[in-house]
TIVEXMAR-887316 format. One record per atom (N, C-alpha, C): x, y, z; residue in three letters; atom name; residue number from 1. Coordinates in Angstrom, 3 decimals. Atoms other than C-alpha are relative to their C-alpha. Layout:
<atoms>
(atom (X Y Z) ala CA NUM)
...
</atoms>
This chain:
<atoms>
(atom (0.841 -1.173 0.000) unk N 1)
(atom (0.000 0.000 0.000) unk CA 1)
(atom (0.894 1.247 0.000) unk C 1)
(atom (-0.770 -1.280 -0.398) unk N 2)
(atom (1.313 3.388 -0.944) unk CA 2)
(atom (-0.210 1.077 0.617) unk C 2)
(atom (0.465 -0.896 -1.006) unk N 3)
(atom (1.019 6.442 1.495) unk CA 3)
(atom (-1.418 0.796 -0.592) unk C 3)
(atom (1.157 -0.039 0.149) unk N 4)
(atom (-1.887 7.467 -0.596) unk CA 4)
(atom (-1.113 -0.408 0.884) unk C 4)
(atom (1.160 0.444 -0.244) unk N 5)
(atom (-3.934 5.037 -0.144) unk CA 5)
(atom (-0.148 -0.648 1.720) unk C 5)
(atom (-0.286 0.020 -1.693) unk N 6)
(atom (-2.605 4.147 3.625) unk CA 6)
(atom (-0.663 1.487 0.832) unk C 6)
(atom (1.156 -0.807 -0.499) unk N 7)
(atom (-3.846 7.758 4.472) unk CA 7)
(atom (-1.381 0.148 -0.498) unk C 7)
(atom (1.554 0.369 0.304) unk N 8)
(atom (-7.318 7.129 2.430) unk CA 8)
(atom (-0.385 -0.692 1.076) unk C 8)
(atom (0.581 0.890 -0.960) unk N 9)
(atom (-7.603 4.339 4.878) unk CA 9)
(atom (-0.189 0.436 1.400) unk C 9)
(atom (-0.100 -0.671 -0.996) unk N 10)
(atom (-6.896 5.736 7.852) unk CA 10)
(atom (-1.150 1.637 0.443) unk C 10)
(atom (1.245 -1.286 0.049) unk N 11)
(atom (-9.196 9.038 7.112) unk CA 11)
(atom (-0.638 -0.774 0.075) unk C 11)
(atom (1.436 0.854 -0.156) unk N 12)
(atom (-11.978 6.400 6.200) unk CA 12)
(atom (-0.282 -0.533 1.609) unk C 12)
(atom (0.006 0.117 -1.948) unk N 13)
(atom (-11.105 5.406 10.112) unk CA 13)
(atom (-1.015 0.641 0.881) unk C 13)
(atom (1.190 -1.282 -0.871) unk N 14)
(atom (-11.941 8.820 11.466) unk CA 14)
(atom (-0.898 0.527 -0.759) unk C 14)
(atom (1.434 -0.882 0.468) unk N 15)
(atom (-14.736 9.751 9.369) unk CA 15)
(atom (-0.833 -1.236 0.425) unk C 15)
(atom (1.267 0.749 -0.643) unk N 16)
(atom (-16.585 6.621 10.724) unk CA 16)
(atom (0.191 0.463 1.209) unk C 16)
(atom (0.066 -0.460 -1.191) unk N 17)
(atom (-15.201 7.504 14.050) unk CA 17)
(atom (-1.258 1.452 0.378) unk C 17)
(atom (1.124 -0.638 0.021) unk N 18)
(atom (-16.994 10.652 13.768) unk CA 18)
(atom (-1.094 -0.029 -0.015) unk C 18)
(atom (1.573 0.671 0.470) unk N 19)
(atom (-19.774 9.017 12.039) unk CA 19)
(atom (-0.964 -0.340 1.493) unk C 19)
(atom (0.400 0.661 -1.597) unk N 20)
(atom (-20.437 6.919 15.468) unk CA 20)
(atom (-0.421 1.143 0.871) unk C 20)
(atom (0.459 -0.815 -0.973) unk N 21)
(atom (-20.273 10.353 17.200) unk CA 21)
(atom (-1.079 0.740 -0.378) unk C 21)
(atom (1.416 -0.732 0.210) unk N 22)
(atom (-23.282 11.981 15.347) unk CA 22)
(atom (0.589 1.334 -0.984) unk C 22)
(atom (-0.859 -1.123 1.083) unk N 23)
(atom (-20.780 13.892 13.154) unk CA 23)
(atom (-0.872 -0.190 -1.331) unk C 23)
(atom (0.247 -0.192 1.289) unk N 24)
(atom (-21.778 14.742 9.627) unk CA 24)
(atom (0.913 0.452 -0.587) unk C 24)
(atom (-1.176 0.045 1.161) unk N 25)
(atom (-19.043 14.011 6.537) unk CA 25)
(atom (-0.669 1.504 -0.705) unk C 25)
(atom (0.033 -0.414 1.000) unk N 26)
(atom (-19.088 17.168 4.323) unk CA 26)
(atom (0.841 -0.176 -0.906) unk C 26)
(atom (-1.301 0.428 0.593) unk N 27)
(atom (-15.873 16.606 3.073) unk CA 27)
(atom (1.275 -0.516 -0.112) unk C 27)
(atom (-1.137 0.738 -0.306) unk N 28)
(atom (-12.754 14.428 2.400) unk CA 28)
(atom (0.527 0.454 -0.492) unk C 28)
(atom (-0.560 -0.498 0.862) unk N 29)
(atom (-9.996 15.818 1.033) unk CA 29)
(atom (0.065 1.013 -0.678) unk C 29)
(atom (-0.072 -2.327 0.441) unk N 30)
(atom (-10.468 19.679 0.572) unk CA 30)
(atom (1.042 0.095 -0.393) unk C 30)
(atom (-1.890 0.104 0.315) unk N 31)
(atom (-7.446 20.357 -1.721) unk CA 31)
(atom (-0.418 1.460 -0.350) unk C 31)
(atom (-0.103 -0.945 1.115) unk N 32)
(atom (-6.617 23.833 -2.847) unk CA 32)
(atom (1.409 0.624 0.361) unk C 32)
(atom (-1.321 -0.333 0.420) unk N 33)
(atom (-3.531 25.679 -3.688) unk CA 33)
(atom (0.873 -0.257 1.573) unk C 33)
(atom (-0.627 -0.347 -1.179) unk N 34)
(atom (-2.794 26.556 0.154) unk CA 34)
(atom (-0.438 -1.252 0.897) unk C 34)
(atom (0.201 0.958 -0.894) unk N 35)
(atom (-3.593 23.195 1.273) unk CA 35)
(atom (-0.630 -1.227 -0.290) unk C 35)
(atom (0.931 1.160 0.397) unk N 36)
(atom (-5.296 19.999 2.320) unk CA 36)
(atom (-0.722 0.302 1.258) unk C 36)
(atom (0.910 0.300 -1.276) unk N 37)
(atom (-8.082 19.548 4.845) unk CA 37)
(atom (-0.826 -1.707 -0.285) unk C 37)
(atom (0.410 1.473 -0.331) unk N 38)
(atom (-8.556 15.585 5.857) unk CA 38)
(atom (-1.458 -0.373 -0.080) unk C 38)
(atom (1.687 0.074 -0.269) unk N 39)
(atom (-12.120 15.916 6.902) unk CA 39)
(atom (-0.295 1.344 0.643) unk C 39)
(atom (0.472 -1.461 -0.545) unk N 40)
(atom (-14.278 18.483 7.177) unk CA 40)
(atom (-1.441 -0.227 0.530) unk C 40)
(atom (1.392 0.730 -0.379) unk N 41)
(atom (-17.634 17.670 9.089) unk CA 41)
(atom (-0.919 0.841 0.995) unk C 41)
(atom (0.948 -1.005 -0.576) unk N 42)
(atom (-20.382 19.174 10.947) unk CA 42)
(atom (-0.357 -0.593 1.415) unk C 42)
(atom (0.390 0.577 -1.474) unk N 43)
(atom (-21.168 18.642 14.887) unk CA 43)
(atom (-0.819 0.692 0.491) unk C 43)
(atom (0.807 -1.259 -0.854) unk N 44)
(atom (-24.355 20.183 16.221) unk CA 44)
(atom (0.198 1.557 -0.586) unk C 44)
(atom (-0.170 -1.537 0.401) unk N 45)
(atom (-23.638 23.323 14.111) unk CA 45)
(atom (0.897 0.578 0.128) unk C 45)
(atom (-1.308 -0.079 0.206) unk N 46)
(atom (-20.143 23.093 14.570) unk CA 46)
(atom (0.749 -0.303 -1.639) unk C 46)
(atom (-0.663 0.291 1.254) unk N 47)
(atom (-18.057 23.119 11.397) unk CA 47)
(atom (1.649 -0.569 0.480) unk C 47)
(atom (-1.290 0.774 -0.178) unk N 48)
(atom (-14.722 20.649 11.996) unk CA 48)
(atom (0.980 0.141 -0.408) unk C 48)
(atom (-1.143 0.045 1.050) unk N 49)
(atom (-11.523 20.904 9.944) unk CA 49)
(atom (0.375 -0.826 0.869) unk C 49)
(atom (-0.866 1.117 -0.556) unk N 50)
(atom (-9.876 17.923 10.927) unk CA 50)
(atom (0.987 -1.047 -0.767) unk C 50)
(atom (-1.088 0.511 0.211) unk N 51)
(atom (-6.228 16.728 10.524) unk CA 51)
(atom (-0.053 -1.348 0.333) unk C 51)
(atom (-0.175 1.275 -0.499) unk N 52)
(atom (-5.984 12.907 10.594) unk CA 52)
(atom (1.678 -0.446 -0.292) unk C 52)
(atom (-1.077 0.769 0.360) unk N 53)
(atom (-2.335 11.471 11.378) unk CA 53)
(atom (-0.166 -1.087 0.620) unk C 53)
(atom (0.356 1.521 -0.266) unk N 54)
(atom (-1.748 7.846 11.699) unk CA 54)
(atom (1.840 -0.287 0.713) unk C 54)
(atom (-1.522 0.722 -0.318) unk N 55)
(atom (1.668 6.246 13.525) unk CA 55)
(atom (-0.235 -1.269 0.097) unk C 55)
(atom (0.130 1.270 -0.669) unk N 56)
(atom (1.924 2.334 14.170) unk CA 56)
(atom (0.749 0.189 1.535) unk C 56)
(atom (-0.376 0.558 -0.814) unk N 57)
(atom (3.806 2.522 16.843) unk CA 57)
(atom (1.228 1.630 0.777) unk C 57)
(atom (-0.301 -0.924 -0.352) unk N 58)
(atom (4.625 5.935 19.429) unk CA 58)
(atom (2.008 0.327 -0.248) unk C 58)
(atom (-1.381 0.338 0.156) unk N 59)
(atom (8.513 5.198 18.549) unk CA 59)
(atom (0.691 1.137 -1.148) unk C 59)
(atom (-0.160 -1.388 1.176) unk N 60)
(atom (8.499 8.398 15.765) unk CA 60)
(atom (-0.830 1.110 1.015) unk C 60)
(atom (0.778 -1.015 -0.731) unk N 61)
(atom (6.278 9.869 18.378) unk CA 61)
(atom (-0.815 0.134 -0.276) unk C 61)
(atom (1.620 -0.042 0.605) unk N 62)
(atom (2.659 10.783 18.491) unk CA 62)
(atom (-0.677 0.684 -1.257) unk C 62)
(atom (0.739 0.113 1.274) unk N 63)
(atom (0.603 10.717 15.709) unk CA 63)
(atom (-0.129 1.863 0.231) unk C 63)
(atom (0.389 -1.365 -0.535) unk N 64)
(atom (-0.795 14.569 17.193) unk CA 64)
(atom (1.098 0.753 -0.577) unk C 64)
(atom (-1.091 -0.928 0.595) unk N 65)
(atom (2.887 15.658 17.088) unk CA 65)
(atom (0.345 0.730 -1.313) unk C 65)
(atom (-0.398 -0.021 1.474) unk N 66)
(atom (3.087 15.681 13.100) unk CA 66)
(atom (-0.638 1.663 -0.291) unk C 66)
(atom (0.747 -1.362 -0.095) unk N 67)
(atom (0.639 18.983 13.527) unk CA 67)
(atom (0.766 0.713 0.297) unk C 67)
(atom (-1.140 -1.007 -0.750) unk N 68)
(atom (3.334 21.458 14.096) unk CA 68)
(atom (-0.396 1.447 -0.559) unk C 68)
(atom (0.774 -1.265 0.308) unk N 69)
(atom (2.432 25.219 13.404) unk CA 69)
(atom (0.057 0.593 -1.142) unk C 69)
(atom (0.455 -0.009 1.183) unk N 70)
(atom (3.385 25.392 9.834) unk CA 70)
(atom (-1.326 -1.003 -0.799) unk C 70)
(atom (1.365 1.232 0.479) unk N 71)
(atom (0.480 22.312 9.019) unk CA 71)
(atom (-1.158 1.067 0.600) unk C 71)
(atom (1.047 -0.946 0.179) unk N 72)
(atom (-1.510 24.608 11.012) unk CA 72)
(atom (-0.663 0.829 -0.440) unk C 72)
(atom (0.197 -0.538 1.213) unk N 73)
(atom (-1.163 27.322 8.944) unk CA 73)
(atom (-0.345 0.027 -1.179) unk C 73)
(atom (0.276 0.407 1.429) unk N 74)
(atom (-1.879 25.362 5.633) unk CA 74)
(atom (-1.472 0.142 0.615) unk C 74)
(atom (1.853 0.582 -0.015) unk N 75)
(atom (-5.535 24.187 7.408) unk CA 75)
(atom (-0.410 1.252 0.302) unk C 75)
(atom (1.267 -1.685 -0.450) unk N 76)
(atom (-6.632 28.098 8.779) unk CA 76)
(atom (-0.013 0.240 -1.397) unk C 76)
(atom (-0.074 -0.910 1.126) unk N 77)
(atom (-5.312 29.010 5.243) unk CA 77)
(atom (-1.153 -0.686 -1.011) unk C 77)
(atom (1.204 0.825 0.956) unk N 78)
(atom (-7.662 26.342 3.451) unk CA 78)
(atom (-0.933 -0.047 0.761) unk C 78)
(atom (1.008 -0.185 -0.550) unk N 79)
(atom (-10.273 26.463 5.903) unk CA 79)
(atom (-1.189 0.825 -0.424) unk C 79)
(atom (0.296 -1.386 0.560) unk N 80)
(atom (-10.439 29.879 4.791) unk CA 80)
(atom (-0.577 0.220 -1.597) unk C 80)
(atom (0.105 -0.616 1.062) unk N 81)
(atom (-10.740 29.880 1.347) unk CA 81)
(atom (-1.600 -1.736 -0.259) unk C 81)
(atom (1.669 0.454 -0.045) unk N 82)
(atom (-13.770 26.780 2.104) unk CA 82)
(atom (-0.956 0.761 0.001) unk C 82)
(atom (1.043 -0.629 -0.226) unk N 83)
(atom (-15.574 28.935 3.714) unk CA 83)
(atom (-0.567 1.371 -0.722) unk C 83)
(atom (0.518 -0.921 1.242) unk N 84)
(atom (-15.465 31.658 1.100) unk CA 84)
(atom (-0.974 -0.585 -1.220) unk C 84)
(atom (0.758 0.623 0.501) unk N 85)
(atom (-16.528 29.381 -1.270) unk CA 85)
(atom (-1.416 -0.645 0.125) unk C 85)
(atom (1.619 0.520 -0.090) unk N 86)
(atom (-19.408 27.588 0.216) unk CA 86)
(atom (-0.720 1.172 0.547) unk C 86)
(atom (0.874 -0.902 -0.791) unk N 87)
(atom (-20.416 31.202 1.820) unk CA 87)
(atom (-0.362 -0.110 1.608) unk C 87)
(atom (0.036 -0.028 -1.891) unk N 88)
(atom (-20.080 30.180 5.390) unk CA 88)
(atom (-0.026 1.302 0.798) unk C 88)
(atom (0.481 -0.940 -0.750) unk N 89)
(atom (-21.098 33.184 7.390) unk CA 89)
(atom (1.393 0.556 0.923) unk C 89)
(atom (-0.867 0.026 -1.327) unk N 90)
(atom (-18.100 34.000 10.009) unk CA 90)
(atom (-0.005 0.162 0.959) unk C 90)
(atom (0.475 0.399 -1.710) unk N 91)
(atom (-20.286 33.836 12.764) unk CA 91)
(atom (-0.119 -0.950 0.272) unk C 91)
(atom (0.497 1.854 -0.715) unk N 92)
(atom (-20.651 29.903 12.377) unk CA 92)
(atom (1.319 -0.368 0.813) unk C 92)
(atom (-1.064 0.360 -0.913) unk N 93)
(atom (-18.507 28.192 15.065) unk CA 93)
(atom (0.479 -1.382 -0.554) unk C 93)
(atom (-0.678 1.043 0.262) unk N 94)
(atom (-15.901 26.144 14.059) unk CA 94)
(atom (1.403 -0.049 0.771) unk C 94)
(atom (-0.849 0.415 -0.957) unk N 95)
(atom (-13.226 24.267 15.282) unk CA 95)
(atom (1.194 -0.693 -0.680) unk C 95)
(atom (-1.651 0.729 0.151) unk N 96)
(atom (-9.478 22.511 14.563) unk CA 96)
(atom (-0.131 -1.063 0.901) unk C 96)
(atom (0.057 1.650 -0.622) unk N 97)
(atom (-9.649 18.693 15.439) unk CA 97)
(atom (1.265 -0.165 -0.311) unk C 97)
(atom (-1.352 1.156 1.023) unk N 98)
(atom (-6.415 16.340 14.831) unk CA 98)
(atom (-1.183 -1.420 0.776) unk C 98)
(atom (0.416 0.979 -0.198) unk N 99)
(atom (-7.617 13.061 14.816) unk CA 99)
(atom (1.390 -1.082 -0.100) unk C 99)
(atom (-1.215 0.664 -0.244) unk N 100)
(atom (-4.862 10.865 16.183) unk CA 100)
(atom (0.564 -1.754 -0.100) unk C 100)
(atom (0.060 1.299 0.519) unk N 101)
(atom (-4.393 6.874 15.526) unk CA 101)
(atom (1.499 -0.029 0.296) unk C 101)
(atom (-1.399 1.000 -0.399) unk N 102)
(atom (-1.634 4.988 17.104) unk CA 102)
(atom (-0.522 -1.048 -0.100) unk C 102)
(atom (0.561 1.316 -0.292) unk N 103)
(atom (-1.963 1.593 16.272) unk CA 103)
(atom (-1.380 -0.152 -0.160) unk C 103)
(atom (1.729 0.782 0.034) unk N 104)
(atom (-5.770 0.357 16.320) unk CA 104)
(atom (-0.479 1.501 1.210) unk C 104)
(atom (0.666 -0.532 -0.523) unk N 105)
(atom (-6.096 3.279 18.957) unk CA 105)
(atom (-0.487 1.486 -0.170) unk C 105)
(atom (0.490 -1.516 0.468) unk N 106)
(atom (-8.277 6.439 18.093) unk CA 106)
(atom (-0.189 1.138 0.807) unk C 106)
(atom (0.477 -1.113 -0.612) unk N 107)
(atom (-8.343 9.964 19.521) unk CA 107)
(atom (0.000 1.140 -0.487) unk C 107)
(atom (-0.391 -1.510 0.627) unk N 108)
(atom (-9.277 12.988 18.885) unk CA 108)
(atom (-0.144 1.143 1.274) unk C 108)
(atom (0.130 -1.115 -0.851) unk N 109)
(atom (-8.378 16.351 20.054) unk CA 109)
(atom (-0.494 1.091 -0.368) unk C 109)
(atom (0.938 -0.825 0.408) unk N 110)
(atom (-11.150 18.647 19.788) unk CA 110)
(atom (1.039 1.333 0.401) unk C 110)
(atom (0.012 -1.396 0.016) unk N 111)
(atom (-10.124 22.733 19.292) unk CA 111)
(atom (1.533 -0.544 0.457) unk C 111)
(atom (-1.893 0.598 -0.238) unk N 112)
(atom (-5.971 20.987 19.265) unk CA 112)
(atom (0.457 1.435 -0.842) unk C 112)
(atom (-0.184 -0.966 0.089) unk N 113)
(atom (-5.751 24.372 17.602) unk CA 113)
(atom (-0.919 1.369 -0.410) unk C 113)
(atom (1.304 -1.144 0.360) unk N 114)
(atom (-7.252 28.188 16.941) unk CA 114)
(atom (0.412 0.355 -1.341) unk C 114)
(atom (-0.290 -0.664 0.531) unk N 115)
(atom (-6.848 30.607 14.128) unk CA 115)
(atom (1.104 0.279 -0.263) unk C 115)
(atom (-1.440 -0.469 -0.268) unk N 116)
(atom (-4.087 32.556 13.414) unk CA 116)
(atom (-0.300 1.638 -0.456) unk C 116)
</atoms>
């Protein structure tokens, strides 16, 4: 499997994870110039951007870690140019997830970052 399709799989992970929580998929894979956004999903009227990294095994260190404050920067910067596009309001409340995967185990960290 090449890292493609190893992170396809792994997103497909946390978008059921979500799923289970009452989340709603809008989108996989938001690409545009200034970025990628993993999943983008809806919670109660929350809007998500959420980073999924995957590690097997904490020995490179946590999956979370890979988020470092340039990655952040790519997702406010594509976040941004979503919400122009679909017309999102900038009073709706949204949030910065990472969705973390060590091994078989899933977590996420809700609002793991703000703005910039």
């Amino acid at each position: 499997m090449n890292n493609r399709q190893k992170g396809s799989c792994y997103e497909n992970i946390a978008a059921s994870f979500f799923e289970a929580k009452g989340y709603k998929i809008l989108e996989r894979n938001y690409r545009r110039e200034t970025g990628e956004i993993d999943l983008i999903a809806e919670d109660h009227g929350v809007l998500v951007f959420a980073e999924v990294k995957y590690r097997a095994k904490k020995s490179k260190g946590y999956p979370y870690e890979a988020v470092n404050a340039a990655k952040q920067r790519r997702i406010y910067r594509t976040a941004q140019w979503y919400m122009n596009e679909r017309h999102v309001p900038v009073t709706r409340p949204c949030r910065f997830d990472v969705v973390s995967i060590l091994g078989n185990e899933v977590t996420q960290i809700e609002n793991a970052f703000g703005g910039f």
